[in-house]
KEDOTI-715639 format. One line per 2 residues: their letters; for each residue x, y, z of C-alpha. Coordinates in pm, 1 decimal, always signed. Layout:
N
A	X,Y,Z  ...
% end
This chain:
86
XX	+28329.8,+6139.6,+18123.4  +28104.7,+5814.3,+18124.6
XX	+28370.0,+5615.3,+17970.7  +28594.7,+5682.1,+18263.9
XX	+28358.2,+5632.2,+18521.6  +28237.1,+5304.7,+18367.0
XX	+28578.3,+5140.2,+18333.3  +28634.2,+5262.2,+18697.5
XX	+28332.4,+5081.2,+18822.4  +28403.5,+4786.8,+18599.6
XX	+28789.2,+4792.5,+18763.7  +28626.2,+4778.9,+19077.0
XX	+28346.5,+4456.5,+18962.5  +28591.7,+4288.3,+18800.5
XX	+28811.3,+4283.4,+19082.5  +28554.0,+4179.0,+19349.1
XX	+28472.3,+3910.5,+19122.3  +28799.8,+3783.7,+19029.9
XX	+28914.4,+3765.0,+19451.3  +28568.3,+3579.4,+19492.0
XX	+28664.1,+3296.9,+19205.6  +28996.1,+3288.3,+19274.9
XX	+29109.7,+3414.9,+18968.3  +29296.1,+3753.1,+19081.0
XX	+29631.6,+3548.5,+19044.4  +29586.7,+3512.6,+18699.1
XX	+29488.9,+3838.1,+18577.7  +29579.2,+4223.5,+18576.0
XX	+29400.1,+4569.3,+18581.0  +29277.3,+4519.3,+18236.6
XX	+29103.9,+4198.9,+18275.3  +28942.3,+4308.1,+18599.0
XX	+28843.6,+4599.2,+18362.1  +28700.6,+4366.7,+18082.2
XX	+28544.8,+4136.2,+18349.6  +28339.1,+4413.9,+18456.0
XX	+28245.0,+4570.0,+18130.6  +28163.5,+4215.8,+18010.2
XX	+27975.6,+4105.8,+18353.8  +27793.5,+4435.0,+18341.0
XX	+27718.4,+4343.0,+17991.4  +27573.5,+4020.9,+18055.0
XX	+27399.8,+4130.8,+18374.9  +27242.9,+4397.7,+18201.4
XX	+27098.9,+4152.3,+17934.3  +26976.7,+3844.4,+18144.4
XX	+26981.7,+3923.0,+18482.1  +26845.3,+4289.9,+18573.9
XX	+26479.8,+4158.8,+18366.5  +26483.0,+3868.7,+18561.2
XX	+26535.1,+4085.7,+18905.3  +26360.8,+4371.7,+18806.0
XX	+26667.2,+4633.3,+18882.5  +26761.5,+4864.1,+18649.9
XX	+27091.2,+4866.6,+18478.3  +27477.4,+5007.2,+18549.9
XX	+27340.7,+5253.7,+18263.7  +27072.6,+5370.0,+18444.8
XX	+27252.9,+5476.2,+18765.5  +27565.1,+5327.9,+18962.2
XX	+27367.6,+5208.6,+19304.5  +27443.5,+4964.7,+19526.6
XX	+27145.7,+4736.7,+19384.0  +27308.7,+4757.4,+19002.5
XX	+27643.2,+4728.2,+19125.2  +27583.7,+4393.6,+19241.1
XX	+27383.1,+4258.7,+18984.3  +27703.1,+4383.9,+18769.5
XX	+27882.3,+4158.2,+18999.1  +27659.6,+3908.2,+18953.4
XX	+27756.0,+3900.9,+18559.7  +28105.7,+3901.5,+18655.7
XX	+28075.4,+3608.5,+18856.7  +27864.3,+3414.9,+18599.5
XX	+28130.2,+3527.1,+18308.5  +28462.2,+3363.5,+18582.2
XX	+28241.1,+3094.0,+18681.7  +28188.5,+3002.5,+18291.9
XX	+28549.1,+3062.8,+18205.3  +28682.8,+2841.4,+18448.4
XX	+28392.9,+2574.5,+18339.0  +28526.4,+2578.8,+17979.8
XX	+28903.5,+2597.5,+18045.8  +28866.4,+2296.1,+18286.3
XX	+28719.7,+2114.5,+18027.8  +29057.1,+2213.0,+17772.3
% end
């Protein structure tokens, strides 16, 4: 049951983050879904130590929620950083 609620929230990050870079043209449901995962991912590893919030594994609040949108920024803002440079 935490599988489906994760790739719901991570549906729901990745698509936040992908209409804030500009990327939603370019991708469907299952790369908003592995933006999220992946953002959550990263936010969970470098950011949430640095803020002090706990993880999306912790609890799904509005403070990890964001930081998971954080990551999923970071991961679009790096993609389009390397493809630009291609």
């Amino acid at each position: 049951m935490n599988l489906i609620i994760y790739l719901i929230a991570g549906a729901i990050v990745g698509y936040i983050a992908s209409r804030i870079m500009h990327t939603n043209s370019q991708q469907g449901l299952l790369l908003d879904i592995v933006v999220g995962v992946v953002g959550a991912f990263l936010a969970g590893y470098f950011i949430s130590p640095l803020l002090g919030i706990g993880t999306i594994n912790d609890a799904i609040t509005i403070p990890t929620m964001l930081v998971t949108l954080l990551g999923a920024i970071v991961l679009l803002w790096l993609y389009k950083a390397v493809a630009r440079r291609r």
